[in-house]
C-alpha positions as a Markdown table, in Angstrom:
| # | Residue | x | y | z |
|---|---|---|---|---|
| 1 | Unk | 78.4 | 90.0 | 140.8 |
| 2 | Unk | 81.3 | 87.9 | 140.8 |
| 3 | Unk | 79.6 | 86.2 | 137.7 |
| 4 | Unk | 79.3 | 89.9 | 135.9 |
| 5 | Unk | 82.9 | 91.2 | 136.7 |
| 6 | Unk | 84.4 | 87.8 | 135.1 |
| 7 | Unk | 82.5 | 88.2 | 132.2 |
| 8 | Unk | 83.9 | 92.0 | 132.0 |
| 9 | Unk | 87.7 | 90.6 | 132.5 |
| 10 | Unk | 87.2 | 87.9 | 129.6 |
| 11 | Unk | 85.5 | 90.6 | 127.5 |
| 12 | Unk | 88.8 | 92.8 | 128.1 |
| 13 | Unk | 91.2 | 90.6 | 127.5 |
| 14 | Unk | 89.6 | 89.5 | 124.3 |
| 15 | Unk | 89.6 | 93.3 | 123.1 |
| 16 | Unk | 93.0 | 93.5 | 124.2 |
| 17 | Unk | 94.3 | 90.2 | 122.2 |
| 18 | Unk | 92.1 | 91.8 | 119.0 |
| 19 | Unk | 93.9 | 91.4 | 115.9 |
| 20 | Unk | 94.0 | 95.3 | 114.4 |
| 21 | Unk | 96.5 | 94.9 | 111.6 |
| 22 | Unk | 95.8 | 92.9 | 108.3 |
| 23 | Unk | 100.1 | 92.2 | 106.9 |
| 24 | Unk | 100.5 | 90.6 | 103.7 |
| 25 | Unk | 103.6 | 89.9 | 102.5 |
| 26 | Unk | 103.7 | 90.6 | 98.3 |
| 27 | Unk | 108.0 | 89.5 | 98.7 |
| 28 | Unk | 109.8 | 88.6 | 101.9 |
| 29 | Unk | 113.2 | 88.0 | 100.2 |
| 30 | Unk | 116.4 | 90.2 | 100.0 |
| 31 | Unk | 118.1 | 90.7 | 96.3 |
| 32 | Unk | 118.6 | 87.4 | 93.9 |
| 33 | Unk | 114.7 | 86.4 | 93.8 |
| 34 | Unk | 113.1 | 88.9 | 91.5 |
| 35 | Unk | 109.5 | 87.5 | 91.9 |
| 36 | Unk | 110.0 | 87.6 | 95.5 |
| 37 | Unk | 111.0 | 90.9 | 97.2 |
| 38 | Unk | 110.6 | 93.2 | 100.0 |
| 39 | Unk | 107.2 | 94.6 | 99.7 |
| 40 | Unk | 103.9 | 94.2 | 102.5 |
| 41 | Unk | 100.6 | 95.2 | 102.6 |
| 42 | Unk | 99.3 | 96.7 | 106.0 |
| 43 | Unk | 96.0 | 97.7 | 106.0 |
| 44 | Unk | 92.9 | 97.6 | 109.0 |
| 45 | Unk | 91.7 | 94.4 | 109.5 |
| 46 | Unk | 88.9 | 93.0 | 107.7 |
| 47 | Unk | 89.5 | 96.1 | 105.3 |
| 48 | Unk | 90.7 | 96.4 | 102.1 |
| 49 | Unk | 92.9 | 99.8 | 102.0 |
| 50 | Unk | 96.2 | 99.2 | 102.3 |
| 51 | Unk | 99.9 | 100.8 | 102.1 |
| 52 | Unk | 102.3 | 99.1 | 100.5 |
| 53 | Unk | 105.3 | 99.2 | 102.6 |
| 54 | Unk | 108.5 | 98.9 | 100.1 |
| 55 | Unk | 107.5 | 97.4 | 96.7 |
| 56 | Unk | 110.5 | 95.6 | 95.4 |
| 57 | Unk | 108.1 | 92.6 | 94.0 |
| 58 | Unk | 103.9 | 93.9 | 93.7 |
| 59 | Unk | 102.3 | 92.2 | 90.7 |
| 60 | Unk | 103.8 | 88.0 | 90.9 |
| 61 | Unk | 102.8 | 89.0 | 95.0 |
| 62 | Unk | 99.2 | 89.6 | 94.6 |
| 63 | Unk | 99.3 | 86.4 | 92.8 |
| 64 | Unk | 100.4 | 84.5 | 95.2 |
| 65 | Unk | 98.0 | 86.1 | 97.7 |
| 66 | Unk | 95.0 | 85.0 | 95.3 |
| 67 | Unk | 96.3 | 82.0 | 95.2 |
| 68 | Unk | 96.3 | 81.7 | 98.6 |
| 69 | Unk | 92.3 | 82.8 | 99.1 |
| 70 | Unk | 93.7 | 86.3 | 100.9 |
| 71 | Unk | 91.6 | 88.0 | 98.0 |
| 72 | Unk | 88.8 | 86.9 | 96.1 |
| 73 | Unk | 89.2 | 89.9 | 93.6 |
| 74 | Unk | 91.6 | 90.2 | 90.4 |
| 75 | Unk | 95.4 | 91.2 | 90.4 |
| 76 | Unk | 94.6 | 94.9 | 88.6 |
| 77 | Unk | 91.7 | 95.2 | 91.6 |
| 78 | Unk | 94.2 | 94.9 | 94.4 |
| 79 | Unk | 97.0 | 97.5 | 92.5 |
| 80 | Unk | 94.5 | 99.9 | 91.6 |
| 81 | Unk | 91.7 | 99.9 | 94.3 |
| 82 | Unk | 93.4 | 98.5 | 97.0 |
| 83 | Unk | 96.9 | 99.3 | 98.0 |
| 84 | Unk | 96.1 | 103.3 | 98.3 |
| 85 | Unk | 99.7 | 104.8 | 98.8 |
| 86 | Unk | 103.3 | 103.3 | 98.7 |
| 87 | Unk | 106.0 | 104.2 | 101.4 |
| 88 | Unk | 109.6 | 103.6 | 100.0 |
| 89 | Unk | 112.4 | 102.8 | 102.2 |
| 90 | Unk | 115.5 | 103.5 | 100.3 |
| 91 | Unk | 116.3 | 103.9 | 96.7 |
| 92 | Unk | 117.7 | 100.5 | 96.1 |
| 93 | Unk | 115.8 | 98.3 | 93.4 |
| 94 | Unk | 115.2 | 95.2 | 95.3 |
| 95 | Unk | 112.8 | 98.0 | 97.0 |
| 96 | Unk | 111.2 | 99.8 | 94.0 |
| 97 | Unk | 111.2 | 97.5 | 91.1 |
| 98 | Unk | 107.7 | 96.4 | 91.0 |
| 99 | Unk | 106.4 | 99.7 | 91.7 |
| 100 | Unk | 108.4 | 100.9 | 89.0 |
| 101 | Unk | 107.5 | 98.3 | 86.5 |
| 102 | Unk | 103.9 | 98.6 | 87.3 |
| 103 | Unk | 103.3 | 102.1 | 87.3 |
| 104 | Unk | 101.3 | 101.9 | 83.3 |
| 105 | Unk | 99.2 | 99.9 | 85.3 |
| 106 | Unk | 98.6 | 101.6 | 88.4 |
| 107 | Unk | 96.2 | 104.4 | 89.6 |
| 108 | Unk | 97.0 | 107.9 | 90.8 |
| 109 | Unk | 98.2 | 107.6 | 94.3 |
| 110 | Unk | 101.1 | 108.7 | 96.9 |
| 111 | Unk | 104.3 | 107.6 | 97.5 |
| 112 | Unk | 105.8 | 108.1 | 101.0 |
| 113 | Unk | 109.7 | 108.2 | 101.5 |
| 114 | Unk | 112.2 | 110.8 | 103.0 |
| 115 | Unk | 113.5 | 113.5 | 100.7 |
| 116 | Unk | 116.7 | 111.2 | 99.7 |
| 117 | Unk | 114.6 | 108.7 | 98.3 |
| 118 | Unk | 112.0 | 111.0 | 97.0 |
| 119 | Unk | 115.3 | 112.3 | 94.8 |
| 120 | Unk | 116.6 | 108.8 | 93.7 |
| 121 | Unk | 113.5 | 108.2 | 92.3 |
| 122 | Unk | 113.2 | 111.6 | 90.8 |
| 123 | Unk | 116.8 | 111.4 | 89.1 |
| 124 | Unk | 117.3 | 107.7 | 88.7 |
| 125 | Unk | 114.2 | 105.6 | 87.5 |
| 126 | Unk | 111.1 | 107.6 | 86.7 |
| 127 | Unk | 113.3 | 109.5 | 84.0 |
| 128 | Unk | 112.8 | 109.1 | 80.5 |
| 129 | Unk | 116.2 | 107.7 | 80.0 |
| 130 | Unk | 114.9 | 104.7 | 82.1 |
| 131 | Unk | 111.5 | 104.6 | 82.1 |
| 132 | Unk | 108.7 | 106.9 | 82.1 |
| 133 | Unk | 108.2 | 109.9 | 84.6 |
| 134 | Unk | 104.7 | 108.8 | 86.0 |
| 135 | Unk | 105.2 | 111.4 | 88.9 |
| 136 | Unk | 104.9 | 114.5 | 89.3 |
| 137 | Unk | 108.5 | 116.0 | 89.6 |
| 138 | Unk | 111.5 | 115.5 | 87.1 |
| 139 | Unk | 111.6 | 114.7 | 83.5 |
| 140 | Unk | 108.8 | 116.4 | 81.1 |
| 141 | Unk | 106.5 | 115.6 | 80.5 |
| 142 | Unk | 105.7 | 114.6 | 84.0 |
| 143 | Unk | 102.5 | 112.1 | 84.0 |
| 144 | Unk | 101.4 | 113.1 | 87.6 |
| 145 | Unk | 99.8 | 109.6 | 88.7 |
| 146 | Unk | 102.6 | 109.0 | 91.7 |
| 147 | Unk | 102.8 | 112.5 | 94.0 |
| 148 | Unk | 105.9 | 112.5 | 96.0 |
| 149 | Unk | 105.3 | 113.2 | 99.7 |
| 150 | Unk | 108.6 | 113.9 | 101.3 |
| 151 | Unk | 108.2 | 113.5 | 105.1 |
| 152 | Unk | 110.0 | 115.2 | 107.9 |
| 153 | Unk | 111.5 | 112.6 | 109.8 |
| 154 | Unk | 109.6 | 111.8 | 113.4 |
| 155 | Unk | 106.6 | 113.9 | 112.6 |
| 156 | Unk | 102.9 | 112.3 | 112.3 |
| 157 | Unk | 101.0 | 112.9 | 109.1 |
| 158 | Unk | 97.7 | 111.0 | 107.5 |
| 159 | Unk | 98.1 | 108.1 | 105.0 |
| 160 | Unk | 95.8 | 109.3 | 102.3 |
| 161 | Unk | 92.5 | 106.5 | 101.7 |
| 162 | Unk | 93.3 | 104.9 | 104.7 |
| 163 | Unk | 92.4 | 105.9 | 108.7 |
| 164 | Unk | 96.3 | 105.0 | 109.6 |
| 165 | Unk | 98.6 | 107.5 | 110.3 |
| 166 | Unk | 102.6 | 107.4 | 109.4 |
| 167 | Unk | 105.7 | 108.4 | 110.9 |
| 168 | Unk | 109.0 | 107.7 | 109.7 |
| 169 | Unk | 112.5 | 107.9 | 111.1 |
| 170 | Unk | 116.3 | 107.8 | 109.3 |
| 171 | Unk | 117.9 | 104.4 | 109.1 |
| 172 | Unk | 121.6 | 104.0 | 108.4 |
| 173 | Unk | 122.3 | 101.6 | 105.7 |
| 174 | Unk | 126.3 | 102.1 | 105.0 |
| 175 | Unk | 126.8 | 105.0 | 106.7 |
| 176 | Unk | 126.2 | 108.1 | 105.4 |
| 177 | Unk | 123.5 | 106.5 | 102.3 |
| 178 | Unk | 120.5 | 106.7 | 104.3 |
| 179 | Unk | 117.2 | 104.3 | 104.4 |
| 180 | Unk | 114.1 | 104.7 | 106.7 |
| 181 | Unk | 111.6 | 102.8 | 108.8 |
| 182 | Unk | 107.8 | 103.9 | 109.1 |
| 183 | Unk | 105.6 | 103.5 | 112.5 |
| 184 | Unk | 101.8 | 102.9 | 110.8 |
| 185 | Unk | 99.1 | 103.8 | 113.7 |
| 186 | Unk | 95.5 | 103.3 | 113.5 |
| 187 | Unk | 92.9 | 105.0 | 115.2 |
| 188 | Unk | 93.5 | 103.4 | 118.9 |
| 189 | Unk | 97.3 | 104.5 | 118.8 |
| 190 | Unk | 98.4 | 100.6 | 117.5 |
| 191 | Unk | 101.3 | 100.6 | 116.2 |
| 192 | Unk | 103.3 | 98.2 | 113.6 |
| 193 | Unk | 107.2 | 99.7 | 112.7 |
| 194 | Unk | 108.3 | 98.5 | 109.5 |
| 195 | Unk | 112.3 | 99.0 | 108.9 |
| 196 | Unk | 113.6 | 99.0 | 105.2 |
| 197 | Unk | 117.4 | 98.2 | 105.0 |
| 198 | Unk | 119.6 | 98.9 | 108.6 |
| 199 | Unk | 123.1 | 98.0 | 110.1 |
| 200 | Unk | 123.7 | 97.9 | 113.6 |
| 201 | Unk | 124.3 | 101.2 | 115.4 |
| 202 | Unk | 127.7 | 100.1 | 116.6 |
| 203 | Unk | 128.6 | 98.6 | 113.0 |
| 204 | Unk | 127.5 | 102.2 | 111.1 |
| 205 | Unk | 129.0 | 104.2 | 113.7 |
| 206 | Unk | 125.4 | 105.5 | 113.8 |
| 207 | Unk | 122.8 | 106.7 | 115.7 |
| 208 | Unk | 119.6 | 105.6 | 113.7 |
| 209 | Unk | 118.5 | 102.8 | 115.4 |
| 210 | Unk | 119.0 | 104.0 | 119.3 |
| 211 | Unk | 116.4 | 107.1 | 118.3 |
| 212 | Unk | 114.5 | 105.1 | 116.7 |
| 213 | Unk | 114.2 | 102.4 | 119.7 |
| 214 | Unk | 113.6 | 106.0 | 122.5 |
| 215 | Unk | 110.9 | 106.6 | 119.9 |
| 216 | Unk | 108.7 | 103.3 | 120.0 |
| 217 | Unk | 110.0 | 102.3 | 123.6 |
| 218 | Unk | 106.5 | 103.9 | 125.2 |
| 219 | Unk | 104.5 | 101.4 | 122.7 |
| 220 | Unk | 106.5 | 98.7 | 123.8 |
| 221 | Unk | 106.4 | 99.2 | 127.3 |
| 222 | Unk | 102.7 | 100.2 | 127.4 |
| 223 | Unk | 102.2 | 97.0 | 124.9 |
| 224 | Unk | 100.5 | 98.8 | 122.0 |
| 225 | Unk | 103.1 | 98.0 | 119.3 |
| 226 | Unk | 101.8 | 94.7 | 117.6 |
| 227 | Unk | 105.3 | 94.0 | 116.1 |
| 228 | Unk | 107.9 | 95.1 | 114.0 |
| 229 | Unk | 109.3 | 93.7 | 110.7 |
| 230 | Unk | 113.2 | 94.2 | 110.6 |
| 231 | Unk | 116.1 | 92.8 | 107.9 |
| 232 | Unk | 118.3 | 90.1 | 109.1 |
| 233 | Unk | 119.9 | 89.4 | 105.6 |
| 234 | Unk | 123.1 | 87.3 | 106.8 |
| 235 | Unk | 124.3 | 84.7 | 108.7 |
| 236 | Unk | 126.6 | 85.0 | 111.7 |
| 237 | Unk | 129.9 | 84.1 | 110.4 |
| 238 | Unk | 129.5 | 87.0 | 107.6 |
| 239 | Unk | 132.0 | 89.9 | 108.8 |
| 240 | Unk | 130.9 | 92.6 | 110.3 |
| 241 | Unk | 132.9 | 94.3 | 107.6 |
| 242 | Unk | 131.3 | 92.7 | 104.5 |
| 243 | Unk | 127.6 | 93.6 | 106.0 |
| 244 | Unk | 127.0 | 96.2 | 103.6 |
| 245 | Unk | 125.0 | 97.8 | 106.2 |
| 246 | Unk | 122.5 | 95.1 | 107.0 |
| 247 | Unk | 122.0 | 92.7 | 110.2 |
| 248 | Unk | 122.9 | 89.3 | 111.1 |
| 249 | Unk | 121.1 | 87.1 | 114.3 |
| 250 | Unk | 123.7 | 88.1 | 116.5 |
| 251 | Unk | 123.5 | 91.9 | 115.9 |
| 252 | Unk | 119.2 | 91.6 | 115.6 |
| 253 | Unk | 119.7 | 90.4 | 119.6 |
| 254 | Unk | 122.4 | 93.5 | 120.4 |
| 255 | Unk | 120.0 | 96.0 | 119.0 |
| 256 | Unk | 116.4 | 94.2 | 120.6 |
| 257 | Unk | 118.4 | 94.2 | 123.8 |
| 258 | Unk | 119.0 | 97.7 | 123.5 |
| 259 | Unk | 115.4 | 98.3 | 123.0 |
| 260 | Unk | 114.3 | 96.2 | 125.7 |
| 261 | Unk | 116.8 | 98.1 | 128.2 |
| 262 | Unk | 115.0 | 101.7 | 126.5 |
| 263 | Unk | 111.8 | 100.6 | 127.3 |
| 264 | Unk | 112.7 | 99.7 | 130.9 |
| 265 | Unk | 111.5 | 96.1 | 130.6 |
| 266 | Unk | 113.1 | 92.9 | 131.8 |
| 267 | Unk | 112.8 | 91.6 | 127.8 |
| 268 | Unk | 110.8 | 91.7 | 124.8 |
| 269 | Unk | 108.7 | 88.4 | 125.9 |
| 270 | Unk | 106.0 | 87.6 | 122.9 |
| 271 | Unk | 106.4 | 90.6 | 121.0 |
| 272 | Unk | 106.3 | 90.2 | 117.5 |
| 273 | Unk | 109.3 | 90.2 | 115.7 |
| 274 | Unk | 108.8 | 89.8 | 112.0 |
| 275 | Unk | 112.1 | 89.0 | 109.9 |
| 276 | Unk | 112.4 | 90.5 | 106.3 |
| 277 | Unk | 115.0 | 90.5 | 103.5 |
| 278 | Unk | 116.6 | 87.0 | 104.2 |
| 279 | Unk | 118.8 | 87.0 | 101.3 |
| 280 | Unk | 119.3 | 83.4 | 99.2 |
| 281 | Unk | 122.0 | 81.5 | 98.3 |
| 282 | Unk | 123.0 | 77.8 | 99.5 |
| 283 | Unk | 121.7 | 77.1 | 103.3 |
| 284 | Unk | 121.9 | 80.9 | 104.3 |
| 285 | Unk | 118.3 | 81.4 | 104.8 |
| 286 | Unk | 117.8 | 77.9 | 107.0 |
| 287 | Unk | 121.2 | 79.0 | 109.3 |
| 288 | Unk | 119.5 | 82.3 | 109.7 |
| 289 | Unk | 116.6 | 81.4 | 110.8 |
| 290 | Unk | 118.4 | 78.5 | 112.7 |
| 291 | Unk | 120.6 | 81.0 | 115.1 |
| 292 | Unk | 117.6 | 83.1 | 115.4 |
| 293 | Unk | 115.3 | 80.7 | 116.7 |
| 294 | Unk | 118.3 | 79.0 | 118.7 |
| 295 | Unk | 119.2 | 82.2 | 120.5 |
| 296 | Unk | 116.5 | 84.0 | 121.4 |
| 297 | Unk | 117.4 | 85.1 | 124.5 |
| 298 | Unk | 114.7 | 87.9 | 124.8 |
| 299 | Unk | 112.1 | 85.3 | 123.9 |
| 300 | Unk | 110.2 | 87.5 | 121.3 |
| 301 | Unk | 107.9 | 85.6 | 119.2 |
| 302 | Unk | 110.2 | 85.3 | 115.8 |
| 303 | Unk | 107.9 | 85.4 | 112.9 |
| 304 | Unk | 109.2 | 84.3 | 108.8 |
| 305 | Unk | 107.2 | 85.9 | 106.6 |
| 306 | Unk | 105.6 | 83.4 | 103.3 |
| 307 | Unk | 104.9 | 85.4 | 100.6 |
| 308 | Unk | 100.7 | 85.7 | 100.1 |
| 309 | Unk | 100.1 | 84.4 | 103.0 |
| 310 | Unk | 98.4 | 87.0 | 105.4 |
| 311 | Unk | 99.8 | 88.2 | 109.1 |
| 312 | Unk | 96.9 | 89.2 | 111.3 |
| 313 | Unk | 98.2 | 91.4 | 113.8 |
C-alpha cells in the first residue's frame, strides 16, 4: 500500500511540474535592434498553433528559431500555418513592424488588441499612404486577410485555431496613451500573462497594473500561472521622469511586491518571471539584468529571453 500511494504522489507531482506552454521568443529586444524585437510565440506544447504575442520582429525570428532546431519546417510554413492569430499590445512600431512588413506574405488570420490599437493600425499603417490595407477596415480597397478583433477588456474569449483562450486588461504606458497585457489559458485553466509596454502604477499615476495584479492574484496563489513576461527597459539610475512609461529593476520589485501582497503570499518564490524589451545601448542591458539578479528579494525565478530559442513552460 505504502508502495502504491508513493507511486500516486510521484505520479502527481510529475503532472503538476508538466510543462503546458511552448514560448518562443521571435525578438526579445526593446527599440534600436530591428531584427530583434518584442514578438513570442505561445502555443500548446508539443503543438504547433501558436499566437504571436506582439510582432515587432516575425520573419529574421523564425530564422533564428530554425536555426536553432525549434522547427524543422521552412520560414513561410511557420508565418502561414503556424502562428494562427496575432495579439498586439500597443500601436508603437517596435511592436508591429514585422507583422506589418510581412503581411504580402502572410495568410488570412486575426489580430487581437484593444480598440485603441485596433485604430492605430486602422489609421496609421495598414493605409495606402503607408502601406497596403490587408485588413478588413479603413482604406479601400480593404484586402481582408487580417480581421480586427477588438476585445473588451477583462472578458474571456477563444483564440481562433488554437484550444487557448485570451483575456486582456489596459496597461498604462505614459499616462493616458494606453497599451495592454493578455492572460493566454489553456484547457486546465494555465495561465501565462504577457504585458506589452507598462510604467509603474505610482510613476503613471495609474491604476493598470494593481487591477491587473487583483485579476491574476487567484492563479498565483493557487500556482496555476506558469509565468509572466514583463518590460524592464532601463537601468536604475534612469529618472523616473525620463521613463517614458516603462520599468526599471527597482520599480519591476515595487510592482511584484505588490502582487505578492494581492495574492496573500509571503513572496513570489520560483515563479517565473520572464523579462522582455531590454533596450540596447552601451552596458545597459548587462546592469539590468545585473540589479535584477542582484536584488531579488522575492526570489522569483528571473528568466532572459534568447531569441529562437524555445521556453517550455
Amino acid at each position: 500500500m505504502k508502495k502504491i500511494l508513493l507511486s500516486l504522489f510521484l505520479c502527481s507531482q510529475i503532472f503538476s511540474n508538466a510543462q503546458s506552454f511552448d514560448l518562443i521568443p521571435l525578438g526579445v529586444h526593446g527599440g534600436g535592434e530591428e531584427n530583434n524585437l518584442s514578438s513570442y510565440l505561445i502555443g500548446e506544447s508539443g503543438k504547433n498553433s501558436f499566437l504571436c504575442m506582439d510582432a515587432g520582429t516575425v520573419r529574421a525570428g523564425i530564422d533564428k528559431a530554425i536555426e536553432k532546431g525549434v522547427f524543422s519546417v521552412s520560414n513561410e510554413t511557420v508565418l502561414k500555418d503556424y502562428i494562427k492569430g496575432y495579439f498586439i499590445s500597443h500601436g508603437h512600431l517596435d511592436h508591429l513592424s514585422g507583422m506589418v512588413i510581412n503581411s504580402p506574405d502572410d495568410s488570412k488570420k486575426n489580430i487581437y488588441s484593444i480598440p485603441e490599437t485596433a485604430e492605430i493600425l486602422k489609421n496609421r499603417y495598414f493605409t495606402n499612404d503607408a502601406w497596403i490595407n490587408f485588413a478588413n477596415e479603413g482604406d479601400k480597397p480593404t484586402l481582408g486577410k487580417y480581421t480586427y478583433r477588438k476585445m473588451d477588456t477583462n472578458a474571456p474569449f477563444s483564440i481562433e485555431g488554437t484550444n487557448f483562450t485570451g483575456r486582456i486588461f489596459p496597461l498604462s504606458h505614459v499616462n493616458p496613451y494606453k497599451s495592454s497585457a493578455i492572460l493566454v489559458s489553456n484547457a486546465q485553466q494555465e495561465g501565462v500573462l504577457y504585458l506589452g509596454d507598462t510604467g509603474a502604477d505610482r510613476v503613471e499615476k495609474s491604476n493598470a497594473l494593481q487591477n491587473l495584479w487583483q485579476n491574476i492574484a487567484p492563479l498565483v496563489k493557487n500556482k496555476k500561472l506558469k509565468a509572466i513576461l514583463i518590460e524592464v527597459s532601463f537601468e536604475n539610475e534612469r529618472a523616473e521622469n525620463a521613463l517614458f512609461g516603462h520599468l526599471t529593476p527597482k520599480l519591476l520589485n515595487e510592482e511584484l511586491s505588490i502582487l505578492a501582497k494581492t495574492a496573500q503570499q509571503k513572496d513570489l518564490k520560483d515563479l517565473k518571471i520572464i523579462i522582455t524589451h531590454l533596450k540596447p545601448g552601451g552596458n545597459r542591458i548587462e546592469t539590468i539584468k545585473k540589479e535584477l539578479t542582484e536584488n531579488n528579494l522575492l526570489k522569483v525565478q528571473l528568466i532572459f529571453p534568447e531569441q529562437g530559442k524555445k521556453i517550455q513552460l
